[in-house]
Backbone as CSV, one residue per row, in Angstrom:
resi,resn,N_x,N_y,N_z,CA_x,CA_y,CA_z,C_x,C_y,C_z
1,UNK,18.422,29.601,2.423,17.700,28.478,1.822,17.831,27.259,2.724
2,UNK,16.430,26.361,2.634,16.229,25.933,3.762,16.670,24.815,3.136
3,UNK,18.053,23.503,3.040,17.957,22.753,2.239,17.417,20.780,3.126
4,UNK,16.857,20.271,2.790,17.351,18.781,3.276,17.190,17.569,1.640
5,UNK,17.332,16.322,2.968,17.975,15.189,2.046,17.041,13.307,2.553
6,UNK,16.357,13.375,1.513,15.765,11.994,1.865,15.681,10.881,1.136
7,UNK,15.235,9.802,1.043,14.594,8.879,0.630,13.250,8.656,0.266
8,UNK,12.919,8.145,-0.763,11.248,8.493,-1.003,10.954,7.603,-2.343
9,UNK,9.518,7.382,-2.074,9.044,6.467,-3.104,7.681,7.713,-3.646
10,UNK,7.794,7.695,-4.795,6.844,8.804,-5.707,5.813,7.589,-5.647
11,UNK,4.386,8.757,-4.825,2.971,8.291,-5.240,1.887,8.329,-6.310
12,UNK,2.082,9.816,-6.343,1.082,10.308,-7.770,2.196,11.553,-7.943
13,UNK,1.536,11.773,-9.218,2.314,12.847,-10.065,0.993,13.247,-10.793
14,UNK,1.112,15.210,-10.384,-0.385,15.757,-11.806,0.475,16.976,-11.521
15,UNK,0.077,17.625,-12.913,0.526,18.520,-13.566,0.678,19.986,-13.024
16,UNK,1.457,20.829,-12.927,1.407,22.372,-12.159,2.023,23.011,-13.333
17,UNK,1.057,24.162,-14.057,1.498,25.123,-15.127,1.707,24.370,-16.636
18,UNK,2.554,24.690,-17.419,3.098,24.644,-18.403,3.935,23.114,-18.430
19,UNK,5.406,23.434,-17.491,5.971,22.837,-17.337,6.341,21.742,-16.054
20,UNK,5.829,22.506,-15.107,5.969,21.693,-13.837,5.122,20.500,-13.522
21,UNK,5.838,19.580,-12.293,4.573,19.098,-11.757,4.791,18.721,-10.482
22,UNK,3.708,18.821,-9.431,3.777,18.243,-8.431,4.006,16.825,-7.890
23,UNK,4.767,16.144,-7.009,5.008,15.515,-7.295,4.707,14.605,-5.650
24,UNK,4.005,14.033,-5.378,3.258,13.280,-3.735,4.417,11.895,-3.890
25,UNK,5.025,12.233,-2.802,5.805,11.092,-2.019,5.972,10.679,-0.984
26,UNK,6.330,9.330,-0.383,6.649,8.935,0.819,7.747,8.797,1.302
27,UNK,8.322,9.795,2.014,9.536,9.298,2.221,9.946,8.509,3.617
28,UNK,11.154,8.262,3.980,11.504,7.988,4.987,11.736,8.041,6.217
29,UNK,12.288,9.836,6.053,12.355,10.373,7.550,10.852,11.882,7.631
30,UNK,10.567,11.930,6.759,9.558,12.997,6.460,8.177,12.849,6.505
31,UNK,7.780,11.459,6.119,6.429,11.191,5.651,6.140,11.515,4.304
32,UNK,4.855,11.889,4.244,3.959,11.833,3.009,4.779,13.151,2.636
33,UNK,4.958,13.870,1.567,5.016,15.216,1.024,5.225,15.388,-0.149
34,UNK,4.646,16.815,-0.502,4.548,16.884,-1.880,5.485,18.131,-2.293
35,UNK,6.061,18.028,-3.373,7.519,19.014,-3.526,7.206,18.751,-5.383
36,UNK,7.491,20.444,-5.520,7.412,20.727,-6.833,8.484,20.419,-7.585
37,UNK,8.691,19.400,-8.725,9.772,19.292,-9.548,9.508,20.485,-11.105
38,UNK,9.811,21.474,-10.872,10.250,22.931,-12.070,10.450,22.400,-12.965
39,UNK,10.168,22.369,-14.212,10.710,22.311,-15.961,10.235,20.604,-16.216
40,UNK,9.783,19.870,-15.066,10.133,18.111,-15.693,9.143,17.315,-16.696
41,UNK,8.350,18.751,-17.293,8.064,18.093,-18.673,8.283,18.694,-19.519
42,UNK,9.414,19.182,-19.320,10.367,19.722,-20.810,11.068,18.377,-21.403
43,UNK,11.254,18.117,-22.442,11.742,17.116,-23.168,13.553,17.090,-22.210
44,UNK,13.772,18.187,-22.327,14.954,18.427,-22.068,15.432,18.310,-20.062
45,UNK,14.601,17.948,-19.642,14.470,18.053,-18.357,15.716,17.011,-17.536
46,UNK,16.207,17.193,-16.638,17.212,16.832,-16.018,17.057,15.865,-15.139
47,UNK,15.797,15.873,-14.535,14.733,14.966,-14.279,14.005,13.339,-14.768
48,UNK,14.170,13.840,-15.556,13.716,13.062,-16.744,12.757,11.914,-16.672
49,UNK,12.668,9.832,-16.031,11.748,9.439,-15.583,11.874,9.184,-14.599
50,UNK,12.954,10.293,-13.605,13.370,9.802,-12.598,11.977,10.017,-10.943
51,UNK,11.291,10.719,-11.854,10.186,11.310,-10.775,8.728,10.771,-11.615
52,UNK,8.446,9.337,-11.785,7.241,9.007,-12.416,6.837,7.847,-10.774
53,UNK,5.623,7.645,-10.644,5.240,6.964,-10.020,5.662,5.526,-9.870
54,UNK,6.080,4.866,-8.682,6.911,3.648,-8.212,8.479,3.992,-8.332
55,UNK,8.983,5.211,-8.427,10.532,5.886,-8.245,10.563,5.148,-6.807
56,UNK,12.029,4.879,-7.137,12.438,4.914,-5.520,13.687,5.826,-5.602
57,UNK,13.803,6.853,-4.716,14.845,8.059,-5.195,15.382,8.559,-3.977
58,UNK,16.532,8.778,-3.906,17.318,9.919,-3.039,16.983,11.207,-3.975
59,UNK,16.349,11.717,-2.321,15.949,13.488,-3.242,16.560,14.295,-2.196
60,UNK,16.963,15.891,-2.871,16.801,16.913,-2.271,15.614,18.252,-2.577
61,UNK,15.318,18.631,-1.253,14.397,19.651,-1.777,14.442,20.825,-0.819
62,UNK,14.325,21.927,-0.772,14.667,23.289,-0.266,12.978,23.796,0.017
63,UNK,13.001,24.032,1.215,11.478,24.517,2.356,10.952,25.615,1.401
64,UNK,9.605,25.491,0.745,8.840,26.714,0.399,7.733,26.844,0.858
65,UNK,6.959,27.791,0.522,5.662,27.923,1.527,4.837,27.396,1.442
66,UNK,4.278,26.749,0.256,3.246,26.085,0.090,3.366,24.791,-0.405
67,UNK,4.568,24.316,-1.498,5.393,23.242,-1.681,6.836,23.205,-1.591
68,UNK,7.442,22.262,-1.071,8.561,21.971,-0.926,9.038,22.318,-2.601
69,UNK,10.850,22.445,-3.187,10.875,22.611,-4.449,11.888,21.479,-4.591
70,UNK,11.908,20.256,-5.584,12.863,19.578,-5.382,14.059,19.999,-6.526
71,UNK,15.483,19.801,-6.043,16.404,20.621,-6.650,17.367,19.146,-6.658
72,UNK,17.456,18.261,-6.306,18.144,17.037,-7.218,17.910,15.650,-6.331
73,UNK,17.269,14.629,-8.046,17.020,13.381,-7.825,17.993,12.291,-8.404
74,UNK,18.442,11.605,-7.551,19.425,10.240,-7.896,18.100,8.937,-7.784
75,UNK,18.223,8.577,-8.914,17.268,6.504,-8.876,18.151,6.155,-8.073
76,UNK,17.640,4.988,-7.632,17.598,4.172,-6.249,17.236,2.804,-7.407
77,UNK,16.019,2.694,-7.555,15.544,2.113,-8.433,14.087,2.295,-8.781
78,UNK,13.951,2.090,-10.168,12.557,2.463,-10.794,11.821,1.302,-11.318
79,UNK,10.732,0.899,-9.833,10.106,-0.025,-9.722,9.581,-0.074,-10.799
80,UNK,8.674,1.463,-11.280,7.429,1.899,-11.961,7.756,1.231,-13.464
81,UNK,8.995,1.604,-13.599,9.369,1.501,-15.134,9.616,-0.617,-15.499
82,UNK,9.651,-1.382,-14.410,10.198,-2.818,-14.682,8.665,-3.165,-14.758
83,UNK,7.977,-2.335,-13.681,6.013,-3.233,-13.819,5.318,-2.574,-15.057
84,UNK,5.740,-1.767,-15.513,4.640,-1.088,-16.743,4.083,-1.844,-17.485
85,UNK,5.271,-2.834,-17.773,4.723,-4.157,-18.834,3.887,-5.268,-18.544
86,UNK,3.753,-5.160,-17.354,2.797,-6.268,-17.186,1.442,-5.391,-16.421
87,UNK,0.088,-5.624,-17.156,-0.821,-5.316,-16.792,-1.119,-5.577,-15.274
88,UNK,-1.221,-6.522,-14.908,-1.905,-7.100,-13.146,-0.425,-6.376,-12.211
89,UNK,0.532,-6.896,-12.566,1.786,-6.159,-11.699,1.483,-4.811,-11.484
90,UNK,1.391,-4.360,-12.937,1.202,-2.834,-12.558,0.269,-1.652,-11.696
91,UNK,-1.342,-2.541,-11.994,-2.378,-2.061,-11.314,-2.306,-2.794,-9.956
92,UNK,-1.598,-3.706,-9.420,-1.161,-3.846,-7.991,-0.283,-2.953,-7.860
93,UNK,0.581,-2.500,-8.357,1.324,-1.120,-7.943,1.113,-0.371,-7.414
94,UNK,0.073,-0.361,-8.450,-0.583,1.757,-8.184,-1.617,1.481,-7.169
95,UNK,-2.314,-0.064,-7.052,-2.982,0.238,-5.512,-2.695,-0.056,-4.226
96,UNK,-1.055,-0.172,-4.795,-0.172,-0.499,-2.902,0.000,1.198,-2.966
97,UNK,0.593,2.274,-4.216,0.947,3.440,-3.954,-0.329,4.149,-3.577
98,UNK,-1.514,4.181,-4.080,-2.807,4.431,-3.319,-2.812,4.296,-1.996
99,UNK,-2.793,2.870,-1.544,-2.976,2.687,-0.048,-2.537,3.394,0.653
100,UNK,-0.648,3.426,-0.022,0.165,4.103,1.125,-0.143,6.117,1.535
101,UNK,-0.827,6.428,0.047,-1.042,7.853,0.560,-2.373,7.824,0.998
102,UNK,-3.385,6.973,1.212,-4.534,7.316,2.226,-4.120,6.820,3.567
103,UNK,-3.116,6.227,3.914,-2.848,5.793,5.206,-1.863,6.365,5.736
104,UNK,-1.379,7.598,4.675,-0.095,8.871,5.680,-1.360,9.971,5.303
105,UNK,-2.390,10.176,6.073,-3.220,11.479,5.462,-2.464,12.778,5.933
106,UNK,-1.503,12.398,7.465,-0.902,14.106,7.234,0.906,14.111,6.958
107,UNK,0.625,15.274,6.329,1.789,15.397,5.565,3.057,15.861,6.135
108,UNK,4.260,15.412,6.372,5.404,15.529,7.157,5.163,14.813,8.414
109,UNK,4.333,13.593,8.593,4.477,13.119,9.767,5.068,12.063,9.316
110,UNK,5.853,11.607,10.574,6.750,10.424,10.044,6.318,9.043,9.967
111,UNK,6.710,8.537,8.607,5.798,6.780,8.522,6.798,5.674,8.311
112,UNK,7.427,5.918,8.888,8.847,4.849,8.371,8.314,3.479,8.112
113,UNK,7.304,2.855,8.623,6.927,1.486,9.011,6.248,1.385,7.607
114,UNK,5.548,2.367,7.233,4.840,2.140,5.828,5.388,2.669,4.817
115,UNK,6.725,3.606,5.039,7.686,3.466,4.049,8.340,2.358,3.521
116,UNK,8.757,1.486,4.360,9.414,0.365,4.422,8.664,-0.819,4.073
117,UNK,7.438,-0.681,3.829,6.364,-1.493,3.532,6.057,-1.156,2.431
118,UNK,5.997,-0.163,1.350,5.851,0.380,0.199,6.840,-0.259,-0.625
119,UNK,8.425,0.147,-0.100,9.895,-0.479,-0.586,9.345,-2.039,-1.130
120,UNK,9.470,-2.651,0.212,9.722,-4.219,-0.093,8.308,-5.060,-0.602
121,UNK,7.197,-4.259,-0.973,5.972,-4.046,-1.739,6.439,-3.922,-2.710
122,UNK,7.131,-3.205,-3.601,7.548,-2.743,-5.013,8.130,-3.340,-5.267
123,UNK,9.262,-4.092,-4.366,10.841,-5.203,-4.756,9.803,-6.410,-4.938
124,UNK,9.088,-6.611,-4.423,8.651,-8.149,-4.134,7.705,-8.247,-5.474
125,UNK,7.047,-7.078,-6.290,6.408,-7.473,-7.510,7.403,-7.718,-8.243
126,UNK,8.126,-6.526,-8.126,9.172,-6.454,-9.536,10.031,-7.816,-9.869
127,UNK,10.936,-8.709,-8.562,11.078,-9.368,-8.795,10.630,-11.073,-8.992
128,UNK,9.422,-10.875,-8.643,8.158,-11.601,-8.707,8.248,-12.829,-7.560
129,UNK,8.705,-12.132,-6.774,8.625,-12.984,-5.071,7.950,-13.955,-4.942
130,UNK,6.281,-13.726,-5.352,5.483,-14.472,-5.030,4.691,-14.263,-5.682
131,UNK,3.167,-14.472,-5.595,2.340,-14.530,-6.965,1.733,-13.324,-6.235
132,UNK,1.381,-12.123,-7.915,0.906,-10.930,-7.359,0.128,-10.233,-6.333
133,UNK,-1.203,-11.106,-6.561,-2.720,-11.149,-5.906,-2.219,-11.275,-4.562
134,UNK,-1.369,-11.654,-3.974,-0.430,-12.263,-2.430,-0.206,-11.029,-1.691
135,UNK,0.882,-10.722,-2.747,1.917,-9.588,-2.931,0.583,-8.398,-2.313
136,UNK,-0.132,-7.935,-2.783,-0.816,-7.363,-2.575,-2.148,-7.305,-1.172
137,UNK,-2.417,-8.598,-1.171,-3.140,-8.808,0.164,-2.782,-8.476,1.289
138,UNK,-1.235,-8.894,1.309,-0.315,-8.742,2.530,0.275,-7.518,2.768
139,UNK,-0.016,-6.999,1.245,0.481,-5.148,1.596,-0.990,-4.864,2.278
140,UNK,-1.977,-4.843,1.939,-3.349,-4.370,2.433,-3.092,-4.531,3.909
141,UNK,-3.530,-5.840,4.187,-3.387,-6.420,5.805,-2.265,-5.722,6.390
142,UNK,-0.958,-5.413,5.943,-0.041,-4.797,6.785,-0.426,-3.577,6.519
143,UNK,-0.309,-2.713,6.245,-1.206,-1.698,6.325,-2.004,-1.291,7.232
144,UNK,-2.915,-2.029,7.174,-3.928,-1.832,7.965,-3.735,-2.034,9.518
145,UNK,-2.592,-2.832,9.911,-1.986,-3.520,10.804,-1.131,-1.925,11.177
146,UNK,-0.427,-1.249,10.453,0.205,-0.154,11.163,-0.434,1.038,10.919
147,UNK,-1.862,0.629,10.666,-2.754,1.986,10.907,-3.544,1.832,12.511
148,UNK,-2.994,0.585,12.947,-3.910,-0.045,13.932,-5.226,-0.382,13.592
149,UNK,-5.413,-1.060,12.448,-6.571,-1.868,12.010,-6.051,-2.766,12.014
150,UNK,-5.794,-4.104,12.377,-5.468,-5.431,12.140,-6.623,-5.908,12.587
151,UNK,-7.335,-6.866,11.756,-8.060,-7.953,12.124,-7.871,-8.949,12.246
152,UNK,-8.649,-9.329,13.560,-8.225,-10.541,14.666,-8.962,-12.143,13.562
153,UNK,-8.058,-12.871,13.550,-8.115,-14.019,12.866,-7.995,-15.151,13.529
154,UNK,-7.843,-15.069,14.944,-7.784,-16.027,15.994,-8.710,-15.939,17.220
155,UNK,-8.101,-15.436,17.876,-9.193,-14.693,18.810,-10.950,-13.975,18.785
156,UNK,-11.499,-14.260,19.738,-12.803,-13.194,19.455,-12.278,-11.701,19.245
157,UNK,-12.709,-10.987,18.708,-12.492,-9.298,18.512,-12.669,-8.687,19.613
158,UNK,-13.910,-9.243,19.923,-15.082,-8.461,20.922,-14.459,-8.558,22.574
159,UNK,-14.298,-10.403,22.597,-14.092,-10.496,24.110,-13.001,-11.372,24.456
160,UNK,-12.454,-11.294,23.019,-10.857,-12.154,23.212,-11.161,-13.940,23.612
161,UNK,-12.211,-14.509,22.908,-12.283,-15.773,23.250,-11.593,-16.609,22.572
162,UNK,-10.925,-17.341,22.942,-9.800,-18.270,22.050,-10.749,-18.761,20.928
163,UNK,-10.126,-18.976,19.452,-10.728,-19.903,18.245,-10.010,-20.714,18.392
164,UNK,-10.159,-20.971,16.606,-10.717,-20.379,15.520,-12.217,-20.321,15.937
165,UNK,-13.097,-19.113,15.231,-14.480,-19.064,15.204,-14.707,-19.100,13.704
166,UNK,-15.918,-19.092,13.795,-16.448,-19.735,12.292,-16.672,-18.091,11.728
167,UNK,-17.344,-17.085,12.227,-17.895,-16.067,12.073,-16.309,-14.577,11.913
168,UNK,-16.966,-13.764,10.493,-15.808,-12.618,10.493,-16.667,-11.355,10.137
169,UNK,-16.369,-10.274,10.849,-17.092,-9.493,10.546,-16.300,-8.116,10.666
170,UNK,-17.013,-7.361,9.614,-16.287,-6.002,9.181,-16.750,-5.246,10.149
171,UNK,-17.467,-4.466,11.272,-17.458,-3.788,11.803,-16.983,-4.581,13.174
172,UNK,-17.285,-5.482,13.441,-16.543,-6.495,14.516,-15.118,-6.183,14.655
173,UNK,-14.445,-6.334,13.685,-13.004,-6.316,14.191,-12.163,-7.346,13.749
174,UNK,-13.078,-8.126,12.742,-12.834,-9.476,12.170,-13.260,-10.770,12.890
175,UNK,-12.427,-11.619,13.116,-12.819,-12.817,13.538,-13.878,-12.258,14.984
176,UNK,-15.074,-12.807,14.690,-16.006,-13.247,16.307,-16.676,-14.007,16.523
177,UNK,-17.006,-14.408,17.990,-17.447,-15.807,18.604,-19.358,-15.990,18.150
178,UNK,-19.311,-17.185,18.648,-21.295,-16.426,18.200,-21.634,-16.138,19.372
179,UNK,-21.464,-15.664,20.480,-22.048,-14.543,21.251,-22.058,-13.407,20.829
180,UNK,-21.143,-12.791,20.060,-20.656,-11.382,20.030,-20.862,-11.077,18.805
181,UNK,-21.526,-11.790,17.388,-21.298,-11.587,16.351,-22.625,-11.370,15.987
182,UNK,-22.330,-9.903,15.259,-22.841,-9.165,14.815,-24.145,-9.438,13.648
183,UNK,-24.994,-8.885,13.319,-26.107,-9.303,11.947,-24.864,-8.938,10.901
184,UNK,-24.814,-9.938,9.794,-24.160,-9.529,8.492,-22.827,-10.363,8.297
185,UNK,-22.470,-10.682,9.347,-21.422,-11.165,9.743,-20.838,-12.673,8.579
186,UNK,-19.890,-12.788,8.185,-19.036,-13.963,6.647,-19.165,-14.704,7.494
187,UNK,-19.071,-15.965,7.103,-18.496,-17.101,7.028,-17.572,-18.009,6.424
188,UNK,-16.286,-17.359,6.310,-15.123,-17.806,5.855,-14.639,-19.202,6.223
189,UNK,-13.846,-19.704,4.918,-13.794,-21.270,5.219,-12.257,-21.110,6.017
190,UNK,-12.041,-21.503,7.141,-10.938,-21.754,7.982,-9.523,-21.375,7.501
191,UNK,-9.781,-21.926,6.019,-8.377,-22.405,5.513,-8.631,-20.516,5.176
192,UNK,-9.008,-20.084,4.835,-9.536,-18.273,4.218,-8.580,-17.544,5.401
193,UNK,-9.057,-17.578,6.832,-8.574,-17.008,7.713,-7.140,-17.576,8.421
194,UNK,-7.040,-18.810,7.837,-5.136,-19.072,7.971,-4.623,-18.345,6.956
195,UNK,-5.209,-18.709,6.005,-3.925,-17.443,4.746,-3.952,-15.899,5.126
196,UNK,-4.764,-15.539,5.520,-4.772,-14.044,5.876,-4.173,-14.231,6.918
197,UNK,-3.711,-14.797,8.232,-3.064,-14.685,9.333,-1.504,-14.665,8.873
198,UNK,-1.742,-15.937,7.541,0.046,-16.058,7.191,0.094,-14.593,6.180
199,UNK,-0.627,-14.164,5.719,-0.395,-12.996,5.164,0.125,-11.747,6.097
200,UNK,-0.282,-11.440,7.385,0.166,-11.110,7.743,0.877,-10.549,9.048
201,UNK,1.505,-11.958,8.627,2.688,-12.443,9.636,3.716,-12.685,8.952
202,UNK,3.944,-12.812,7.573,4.636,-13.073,6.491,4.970,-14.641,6.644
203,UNK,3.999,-15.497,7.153,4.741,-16.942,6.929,4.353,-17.212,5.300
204,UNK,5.061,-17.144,4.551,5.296,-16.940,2.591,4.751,-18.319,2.320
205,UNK,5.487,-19.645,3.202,5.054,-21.027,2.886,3.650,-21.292,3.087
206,UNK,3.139,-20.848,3.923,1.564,-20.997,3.980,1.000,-20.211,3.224
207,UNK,1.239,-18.906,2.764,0.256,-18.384,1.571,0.396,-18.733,0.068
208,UNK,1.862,-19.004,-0.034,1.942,-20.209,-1.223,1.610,-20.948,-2.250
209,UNK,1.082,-22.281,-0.427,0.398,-23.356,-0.815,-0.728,-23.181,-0.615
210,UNK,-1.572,-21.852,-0.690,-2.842,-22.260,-0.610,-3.217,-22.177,-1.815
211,UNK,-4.770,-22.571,-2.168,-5.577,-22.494,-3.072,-6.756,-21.541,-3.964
212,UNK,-6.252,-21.301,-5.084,-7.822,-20.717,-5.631,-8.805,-20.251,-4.581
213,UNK,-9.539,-21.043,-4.677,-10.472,-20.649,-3.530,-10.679,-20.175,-2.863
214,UNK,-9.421,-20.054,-1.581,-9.245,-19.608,-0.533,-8.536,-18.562,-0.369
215,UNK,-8.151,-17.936,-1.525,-7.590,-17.166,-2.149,-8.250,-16.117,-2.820
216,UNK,-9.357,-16.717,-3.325,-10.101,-15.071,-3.997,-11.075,-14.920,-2.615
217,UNK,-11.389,-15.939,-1.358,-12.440,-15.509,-0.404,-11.230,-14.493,0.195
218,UNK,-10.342,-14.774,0.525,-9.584,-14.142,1.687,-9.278,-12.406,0.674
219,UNK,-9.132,-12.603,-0.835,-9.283,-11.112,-1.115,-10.312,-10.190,-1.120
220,UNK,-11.722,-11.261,-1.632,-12.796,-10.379,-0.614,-12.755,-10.067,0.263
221,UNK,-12.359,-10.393,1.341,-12.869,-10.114,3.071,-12.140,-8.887,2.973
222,UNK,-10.728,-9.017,2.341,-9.453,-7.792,2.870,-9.944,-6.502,1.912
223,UNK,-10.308,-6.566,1.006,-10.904,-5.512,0.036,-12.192,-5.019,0.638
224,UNK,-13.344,-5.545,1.743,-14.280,-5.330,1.970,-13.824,-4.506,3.329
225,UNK,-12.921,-5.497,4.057,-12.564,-4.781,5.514,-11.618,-3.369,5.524
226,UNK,-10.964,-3.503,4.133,-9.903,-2.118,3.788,-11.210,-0.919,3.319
227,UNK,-11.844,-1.417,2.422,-13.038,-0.355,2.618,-14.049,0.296,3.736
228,UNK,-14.379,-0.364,4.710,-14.706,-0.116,5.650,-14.495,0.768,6.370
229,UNK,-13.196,0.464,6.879,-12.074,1.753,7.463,-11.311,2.452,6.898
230,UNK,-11.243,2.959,5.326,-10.537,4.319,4.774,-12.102,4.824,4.545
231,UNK,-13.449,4.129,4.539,-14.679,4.735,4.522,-15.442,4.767,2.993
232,UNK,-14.180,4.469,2.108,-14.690,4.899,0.707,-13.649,3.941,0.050
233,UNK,-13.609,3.373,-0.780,-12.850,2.479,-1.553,-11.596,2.786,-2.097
234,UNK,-10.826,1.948,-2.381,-9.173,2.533,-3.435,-9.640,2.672,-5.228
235,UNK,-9.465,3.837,-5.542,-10.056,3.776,-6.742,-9.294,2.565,-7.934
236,UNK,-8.183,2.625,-7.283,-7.103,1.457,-8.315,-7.645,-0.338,-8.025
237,UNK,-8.277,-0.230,-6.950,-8.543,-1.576,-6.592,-9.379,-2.234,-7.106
238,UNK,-10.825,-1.383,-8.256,-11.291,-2.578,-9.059,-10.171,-2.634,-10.375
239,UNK,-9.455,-2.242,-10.378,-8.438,-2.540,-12.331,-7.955,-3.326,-11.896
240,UNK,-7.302,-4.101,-10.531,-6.536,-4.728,-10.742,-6.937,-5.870,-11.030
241,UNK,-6.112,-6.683,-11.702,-6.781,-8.066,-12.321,-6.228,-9.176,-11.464
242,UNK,-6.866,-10.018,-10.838,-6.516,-11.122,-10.060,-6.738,-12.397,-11.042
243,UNK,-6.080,-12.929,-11.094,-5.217,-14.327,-11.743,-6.589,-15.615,-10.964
């Protein structure tokens, strides 16, 4: 028996048989993978809510052929269970745990960078770091940043011309000059494309103090530009409720 030992944050959980269920996680040294937890919707299960979506868990699980089988989980802590109660916390949850499994699409490759970005994603709602809608932008943008999508918020995209430029565009690459900019292309108000830069760069004091305003433009752009490049939308991303 083939045994190992990781760290991992539970993505989705659906049902296998009677009693079982599969169970999609990210872990640490493994990546994305999915490992069968046996009996864990028996009332009586040993398991118990230790494997529900936003777990953060030391697991073991033993090599099978088609799923890994997991054979024992210790909490770490259970993000899932402190956000349940609040509606907007929660559906930012489930669409940072979304993000993170369309952006590990293969399974056992290693993502430490967006493991670690999932973690302090889950700590930072739960203990309410900063205001949710934030919390969430800056998971998007980083993300996208260690998928090698980052959009340029300073620079031209196209030909690297120093800004700020007035012009942002989703197949562009984000920020571009008006030589290079594209038909279709936003016009974001300045202050839009500083909060997304402090988003993600993590300067916290500048996303902060910004405003309303500049605040629901800059979640359009990142919701429009995150669609773009996974090709098809996060299904969790219209529930969530922005403040």
């Amino acid at each position: 028996m083939s045994l190992y030992r990781d760290q991992a944050v539970v993505l989705r959980t659906h049902k296998l048989g009677e009693a079982d269920r599969i169970i999609t996680m990210l872990t640490r040294e493994h990546g994305r993978i999915r490992g069968v937890a046996k009996g864990v919707r028996r009332t009586k299960s040993k398991f118990g809510a230790r494997l529900e979506p936003g777990s953060h868990v030391d697991i073991q699980l033993y090599v099978g052929k088609t799923f890994d089988t997991i054979t024992q989980v210790e909490a770490i802590e259970n993000y899932g269970e402190s956000l349940t109660h609040d509606y907007q916390r929660w559906t930012i949850a489930s669409a940072i745990l979304e993000t993170a499994e369309r952006f590990t699409s293969q399974e056992h490759e290693p993502a430490l960078q967006e493991y670690l970005l999932v973690v302090s994603g889950l700590k930072a709602l739960a203990e309410s770091a900063h205001d949710p809608s934030l919390i969430l932008d800056a998971f998007l943008l980083r993300s996208l940043a260690i998928g090698g999508y980052a959009p340029s918020m300073t620079i031209c995209s196209r030909c690297e011309k120093p800004g700020p430029h007035k012009y942002f565009s989703l197949v562009g690459g984000g920020s571009v000059c008006m030589e290079c900019r594209p038909s279709a292309s936003a016009m974001p108000a300045p202050e839009t494309l500083a909060l997304m830069a402090a988003l993600l760069s993590g300067e916290w004091n500048i996303a902060d103090a910004s405003v309303g305003k500049v605040r629901r433009e800059a979640t359009g752009l990142i919701a429009a530009y995150l669609q773009w490049h996974l090709e098809r939308g996060l299904r969790s991303l219209p529930l969530v409720e922005r403040a």
